[in-house]
Backbone as JSON Lines, residues from 0, in Angstrom:
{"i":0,"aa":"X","n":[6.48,11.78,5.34],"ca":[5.07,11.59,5.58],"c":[4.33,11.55,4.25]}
{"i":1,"aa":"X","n":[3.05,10.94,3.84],"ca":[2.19,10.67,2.81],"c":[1.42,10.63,3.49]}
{"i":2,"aa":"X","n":[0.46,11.34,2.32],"ca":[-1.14,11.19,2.21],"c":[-1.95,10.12,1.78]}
{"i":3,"aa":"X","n":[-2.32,9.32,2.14],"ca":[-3.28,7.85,1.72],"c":[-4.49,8.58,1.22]}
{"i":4,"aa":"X","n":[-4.43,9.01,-0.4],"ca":[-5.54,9.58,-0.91],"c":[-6.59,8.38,-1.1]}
{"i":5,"aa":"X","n":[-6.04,7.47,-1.19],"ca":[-7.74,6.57,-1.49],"c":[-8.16,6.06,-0.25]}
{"i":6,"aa":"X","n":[-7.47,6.05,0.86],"ca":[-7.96,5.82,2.22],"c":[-8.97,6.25,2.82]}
{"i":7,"aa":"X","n":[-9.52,5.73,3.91],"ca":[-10.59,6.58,4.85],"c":[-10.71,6.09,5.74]}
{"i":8,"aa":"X","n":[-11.22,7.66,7.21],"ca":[-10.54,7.14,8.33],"c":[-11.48,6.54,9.37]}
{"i":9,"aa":"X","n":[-11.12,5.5,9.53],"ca":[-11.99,4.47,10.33],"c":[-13.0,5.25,11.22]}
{"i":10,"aa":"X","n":[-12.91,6.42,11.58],"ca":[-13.84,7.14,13.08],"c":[-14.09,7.97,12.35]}
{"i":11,"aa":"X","n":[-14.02,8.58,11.66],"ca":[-15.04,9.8,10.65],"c":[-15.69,9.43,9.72]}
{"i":12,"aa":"X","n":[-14.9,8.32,8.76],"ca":[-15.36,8.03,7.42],"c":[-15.08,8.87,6.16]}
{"i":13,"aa":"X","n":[-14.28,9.53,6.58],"ca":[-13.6,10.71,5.5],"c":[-12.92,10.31,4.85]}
{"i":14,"aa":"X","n":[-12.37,10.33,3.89],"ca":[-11.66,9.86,2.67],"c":[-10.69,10.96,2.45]}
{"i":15,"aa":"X","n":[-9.49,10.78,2.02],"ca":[-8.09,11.4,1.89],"c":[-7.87,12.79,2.57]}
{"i":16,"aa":"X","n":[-7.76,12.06,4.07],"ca":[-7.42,13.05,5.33],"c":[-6.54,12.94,6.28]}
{"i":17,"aa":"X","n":[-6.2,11.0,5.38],"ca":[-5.08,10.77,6.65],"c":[-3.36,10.25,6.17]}
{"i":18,"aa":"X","n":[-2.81,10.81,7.26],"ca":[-1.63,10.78,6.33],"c":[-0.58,10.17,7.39]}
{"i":19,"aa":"X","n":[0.65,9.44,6.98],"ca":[1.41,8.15,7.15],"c":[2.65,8.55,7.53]}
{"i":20,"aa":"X","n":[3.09,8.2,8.75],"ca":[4.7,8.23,8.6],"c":[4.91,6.99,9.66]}
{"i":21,"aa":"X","n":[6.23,6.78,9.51],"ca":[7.08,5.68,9.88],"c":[8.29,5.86,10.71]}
{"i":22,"aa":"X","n":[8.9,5.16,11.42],"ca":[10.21,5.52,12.12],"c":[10.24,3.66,12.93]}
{"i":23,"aa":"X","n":[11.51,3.92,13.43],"ca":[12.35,3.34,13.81],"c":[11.72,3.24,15.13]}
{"i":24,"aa":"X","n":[10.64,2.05,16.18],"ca":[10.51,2.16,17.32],"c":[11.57,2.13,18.19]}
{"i":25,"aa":"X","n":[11.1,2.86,19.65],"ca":[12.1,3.47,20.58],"c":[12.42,2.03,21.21]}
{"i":26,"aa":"X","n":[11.46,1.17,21.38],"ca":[11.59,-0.14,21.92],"c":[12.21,-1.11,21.49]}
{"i":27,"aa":"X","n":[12.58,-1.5,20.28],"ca":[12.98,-2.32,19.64],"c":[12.92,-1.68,18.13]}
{"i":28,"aa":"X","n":[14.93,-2.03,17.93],"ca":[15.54,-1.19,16.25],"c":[14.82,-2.36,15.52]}
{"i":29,"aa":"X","n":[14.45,-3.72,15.12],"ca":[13.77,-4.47,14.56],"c":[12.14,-4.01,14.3]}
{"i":30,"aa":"X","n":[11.6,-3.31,15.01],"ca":[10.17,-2.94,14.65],"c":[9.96,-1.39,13.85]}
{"i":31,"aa":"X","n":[9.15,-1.33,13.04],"ca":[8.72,0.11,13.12],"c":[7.59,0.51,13.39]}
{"i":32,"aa":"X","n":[7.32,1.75,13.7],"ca":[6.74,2.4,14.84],"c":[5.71,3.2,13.47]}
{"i":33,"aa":"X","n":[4.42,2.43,12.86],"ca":[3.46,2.97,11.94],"c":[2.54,4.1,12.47]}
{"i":34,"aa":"X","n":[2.52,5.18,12.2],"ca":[1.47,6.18,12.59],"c":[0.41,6.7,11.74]}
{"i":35,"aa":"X","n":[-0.59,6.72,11.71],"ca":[-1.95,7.01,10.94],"c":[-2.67,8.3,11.46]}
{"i":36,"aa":"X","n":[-2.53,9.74,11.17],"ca":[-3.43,10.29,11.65],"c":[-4.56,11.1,10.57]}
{"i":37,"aa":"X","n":[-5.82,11.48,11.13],"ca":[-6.55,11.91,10.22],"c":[-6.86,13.42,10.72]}
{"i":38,"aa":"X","n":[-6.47,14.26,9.47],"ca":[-6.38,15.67,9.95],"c":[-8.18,16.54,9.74]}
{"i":39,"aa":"X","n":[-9.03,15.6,9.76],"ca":[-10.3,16.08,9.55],"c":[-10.69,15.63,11.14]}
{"i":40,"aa":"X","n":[-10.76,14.64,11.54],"ca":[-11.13,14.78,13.37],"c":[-9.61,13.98,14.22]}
{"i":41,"aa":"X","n":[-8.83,14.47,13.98],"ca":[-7.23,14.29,14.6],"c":[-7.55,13.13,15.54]}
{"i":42,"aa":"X","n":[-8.09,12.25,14.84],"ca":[-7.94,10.47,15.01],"c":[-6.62,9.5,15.01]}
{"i":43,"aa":"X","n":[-5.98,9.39,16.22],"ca":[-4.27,9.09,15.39],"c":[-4.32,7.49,15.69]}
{"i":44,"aa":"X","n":[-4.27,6.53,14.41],"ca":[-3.92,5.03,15.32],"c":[-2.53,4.78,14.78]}
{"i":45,"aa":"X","n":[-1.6,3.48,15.6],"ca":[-0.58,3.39,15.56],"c":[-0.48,1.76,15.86]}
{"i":46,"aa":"X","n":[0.87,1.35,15.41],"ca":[1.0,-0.07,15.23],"c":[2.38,-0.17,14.98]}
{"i":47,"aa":"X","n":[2.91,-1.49,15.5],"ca":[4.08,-1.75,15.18],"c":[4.38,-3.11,14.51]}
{"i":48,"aa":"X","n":[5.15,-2.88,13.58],"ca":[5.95,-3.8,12.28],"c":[6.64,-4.32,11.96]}
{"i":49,"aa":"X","n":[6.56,-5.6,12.48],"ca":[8.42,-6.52,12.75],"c":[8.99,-6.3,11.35]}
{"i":50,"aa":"X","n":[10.23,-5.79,10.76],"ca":[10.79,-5.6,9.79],"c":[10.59,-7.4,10.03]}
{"i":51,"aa":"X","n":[11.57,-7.9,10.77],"ca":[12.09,-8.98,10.28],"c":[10.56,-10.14,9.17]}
{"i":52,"aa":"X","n":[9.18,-9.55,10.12],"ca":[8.41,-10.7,9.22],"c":[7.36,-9.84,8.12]}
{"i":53,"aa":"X","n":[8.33,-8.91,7.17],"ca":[7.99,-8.07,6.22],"c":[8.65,-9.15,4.73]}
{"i":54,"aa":"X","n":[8.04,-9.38,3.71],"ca":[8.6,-9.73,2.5],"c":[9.06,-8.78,1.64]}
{"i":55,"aa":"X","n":[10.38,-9.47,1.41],"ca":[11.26,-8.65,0.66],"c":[10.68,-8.5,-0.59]}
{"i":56,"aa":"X","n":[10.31,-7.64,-1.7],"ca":[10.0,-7.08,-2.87],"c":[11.15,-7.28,-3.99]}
{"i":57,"aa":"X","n":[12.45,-6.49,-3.26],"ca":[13.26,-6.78,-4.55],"c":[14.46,-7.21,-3.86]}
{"i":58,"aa":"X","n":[15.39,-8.32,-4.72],"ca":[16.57,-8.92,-4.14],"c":[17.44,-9.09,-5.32]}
């Protein structure tokens, strides 16, 4: 998990409160399962991330 210090959270407007983790969705091993929550009004949004249409960085 990480902290998105320069972030801020869409329903409070608070700035470095919300923090990031990732996993493997239960629905499909090709997606991941993004979680956002903000620990100043426990705002949680979530989204999912086709690996497959992610650009590769290093090869």
């Amino acid at each position: 998990m990480n902290i998105l210090l320069d972030s801020e959270c869409p329903r409070c407007q608070h700035a470095a409160t919300l923090e990031l983790s990732a996993g493997a969705a239960e629905h499909d091993a090709q997606q991941l399962d993004i979680i956002v929550k903000c620990h100043f009004c426990n705002a949680t949004f979530n989204d999912f991330i086709s690996i497959d249409e992610m650009v590769a960085i290093d090869e």
